[in-house]
Residue, then its C-alpha position, 0 to 999 in steps of 0.5 A: x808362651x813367647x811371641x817374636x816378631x822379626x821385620x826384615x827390610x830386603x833390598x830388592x836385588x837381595x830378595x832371592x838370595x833371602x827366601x833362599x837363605x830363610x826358606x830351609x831355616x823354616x823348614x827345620x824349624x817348624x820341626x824344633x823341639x818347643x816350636x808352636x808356629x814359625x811363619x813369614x809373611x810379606x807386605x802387601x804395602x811395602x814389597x820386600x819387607x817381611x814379618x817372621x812371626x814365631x810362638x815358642x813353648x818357652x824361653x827354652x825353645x828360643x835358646x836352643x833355636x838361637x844355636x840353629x846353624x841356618x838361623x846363625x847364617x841368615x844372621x851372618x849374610x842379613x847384613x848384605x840383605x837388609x836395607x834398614x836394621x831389622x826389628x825385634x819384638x819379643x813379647x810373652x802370652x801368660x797362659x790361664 
């Protein structure tokens, strides 16, 4: 299994514009092929930095949701959003 943690750090002002972007890209991809959990979460510390996190089947299920049209534009419109680069974790859960 794949685990991607994805921080982003929203400005304020952008905050509706991004829940806007990101809340049907959620939607469509809970249903993807491969996808065991597509979650975001927001700080209780930090207000507008949110945490997606993603469990994926395989490498696979990544490379098919990285041609996701919603997904390819919250990366296109993430750069007005952000305040700070984003971070990306990638790690993988060997299964017994």
């Amino acid at each position: 299994m794949k685990i991607i943690n994805a921080t982003f750090f929203i400005k304020e002002y952008k905050r509706d514009k991004f829940l806007a972007t990101v809340t049907p890209l959620i939607e469509a991809t809970l249903l993807e092929e491969g996808c065991i959990g597509y979650h975001l979460y927001e700080s209780f510390e930090e207000p507008n930095r949110f945490i997606m996190i993603e469990n994926r089947k395989n490498q696979a299920a990544i490379n098919a949701h990285n041609k996701n049209p919603l997904l390819l534009d919250l990366f296109n419109k993430l750069p007005t959003y952000s305040s700070k680069q984003p971070i990306l974790t990638i790690s993988t859960l060997e299964e017994k």
